[in-house]
Each structure stands twice: as structure tokens, then as C-alpha cells.
C-alpha positions in Angstrom: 0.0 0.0 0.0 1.7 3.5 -1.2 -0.3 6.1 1.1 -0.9 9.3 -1.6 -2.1 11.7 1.2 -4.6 12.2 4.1 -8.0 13.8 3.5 -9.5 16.4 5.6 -11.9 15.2 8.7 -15.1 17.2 6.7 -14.4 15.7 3.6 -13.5 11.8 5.1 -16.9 12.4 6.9 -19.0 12.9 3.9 -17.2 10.1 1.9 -17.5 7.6 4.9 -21.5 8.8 5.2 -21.3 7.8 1.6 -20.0 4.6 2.2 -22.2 3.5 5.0 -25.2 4.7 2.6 -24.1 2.2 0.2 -23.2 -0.8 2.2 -26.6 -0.7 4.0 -28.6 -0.3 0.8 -26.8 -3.6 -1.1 -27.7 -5.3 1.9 -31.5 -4.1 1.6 -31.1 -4.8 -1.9 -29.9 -8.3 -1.5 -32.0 -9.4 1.4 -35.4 -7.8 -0.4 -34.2 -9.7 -3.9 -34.3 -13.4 -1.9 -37.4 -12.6 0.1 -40.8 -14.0 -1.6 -42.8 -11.2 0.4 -41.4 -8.1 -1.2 -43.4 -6.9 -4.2 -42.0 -6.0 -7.4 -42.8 -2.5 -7.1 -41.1 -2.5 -3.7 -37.9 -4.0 -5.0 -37.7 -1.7 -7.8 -37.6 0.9 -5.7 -35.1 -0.3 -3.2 -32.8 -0.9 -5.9 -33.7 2.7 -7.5 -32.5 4.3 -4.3 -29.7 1.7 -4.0 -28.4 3.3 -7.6 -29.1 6.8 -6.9 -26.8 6.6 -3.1 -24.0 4.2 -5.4 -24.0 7.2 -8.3 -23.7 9.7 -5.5 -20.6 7.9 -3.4 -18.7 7.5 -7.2 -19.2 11.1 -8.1 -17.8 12.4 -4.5 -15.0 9.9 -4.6 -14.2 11.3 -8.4 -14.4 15.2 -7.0 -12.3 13.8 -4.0 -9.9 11.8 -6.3 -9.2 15.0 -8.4 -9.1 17.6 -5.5 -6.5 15.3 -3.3 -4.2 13.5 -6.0 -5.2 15.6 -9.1 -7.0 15.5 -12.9 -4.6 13.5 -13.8 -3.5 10.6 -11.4 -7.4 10.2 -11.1 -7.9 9.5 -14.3 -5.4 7.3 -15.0 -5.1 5.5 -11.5 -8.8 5.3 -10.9 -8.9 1.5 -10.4 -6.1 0.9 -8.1 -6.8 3.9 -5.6 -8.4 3.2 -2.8 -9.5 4.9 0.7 -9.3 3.7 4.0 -12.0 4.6 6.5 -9.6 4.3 9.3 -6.4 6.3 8.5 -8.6 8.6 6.4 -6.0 8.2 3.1 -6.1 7.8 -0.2 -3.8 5.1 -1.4 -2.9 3.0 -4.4 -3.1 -0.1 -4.7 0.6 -2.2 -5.3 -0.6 -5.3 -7.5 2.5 -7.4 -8.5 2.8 -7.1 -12.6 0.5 -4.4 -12.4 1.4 -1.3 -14.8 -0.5 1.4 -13.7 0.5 0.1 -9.5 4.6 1.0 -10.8 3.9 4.4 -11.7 
């Protein structure tokens, strides 16, 4: 793990809100997919919120991405930066034989 930098507490607040949002909403999802009682209509619009909070947390982490590591390294290393929730960092990932994880 190659820590890029540490984000401010306001702005690792709102991405870990984000993050919560999400997690509970798959498990809505999933539970109200395998459950027999939940109506159609009900289910579509569990999973319509469960989109809406997932499409919010990407675009945050993108404005985050670019203000903390920049246009560029967020563009290119979008797939092997992570965040972790405890240290409040962004990091990249260090896949062995990975291209973009040398840079």
C-alpha cells in the first residue's frame, strides 16, 4: 500500500456517510431480492434508491480523487486507488505485474 495523502476530517466524513449509505442499501437490496414477500414495485424501488446513493458515493470519490491527488492521477489510476476509512488516506493499490501500480 503506497499512502498518496490524508483527506480532511469534513471531507472523510462525507465520503465515509457515503460509504455506509451504500453498504446498508446492497444489503436491503440483496435481502429484499431473496425474500418472496417483497413486491415487485417495492424491490424496484429499493434498488432505484440503491443506484441513486451508489452514483452519488462514485461522483464524491471522483471530486475527491481530483481535488486530493489531481485530474490527472485520477484519471489514469482510478482503479487501483483506494481509501481507508480508518487512517482517512487515499492510497494505491501495489498489485504485483500491475502497470498502472509502478507508476
Amino acid at each position: 500500500m503506497k499512502i498518496l495523502c490524508k483527506i480532511l476530517d469534513e471531507d472523510a466524513a462525507k465520503l465515509n456517510d457515503t460509504i455506509v449509505e451504500v453498504e446498508a442499501c446492497e444489503e436491503i437490496y440483496k435481502r429484499a431480492s431473496r425474500s418472496m414477500e417483497v413486491v415487485p414495485i417495492a424491490l424496484k424501488a429499493i434498488l432505484d434508491y440503491y443506484m441513486h446513493v451508489l452514483k452519488e458515493h462514485k461522483a464524491l470519490w471522483k471530486d475527491l480523487l481530483v481535488k486530493y491527488v489531481g485530474e490527472d492521477d485520477a484519471s489514469t489510476k482510478y482503479k487501483i486507488l483506494r481509501y481507508d476509512t480508518v487512517k482517512k488516506v487515499i492510497f494505491q493499490l501495489e498489485i504485483e505485474g500491475c502497470s498502472l501500480c509502478q507508476k
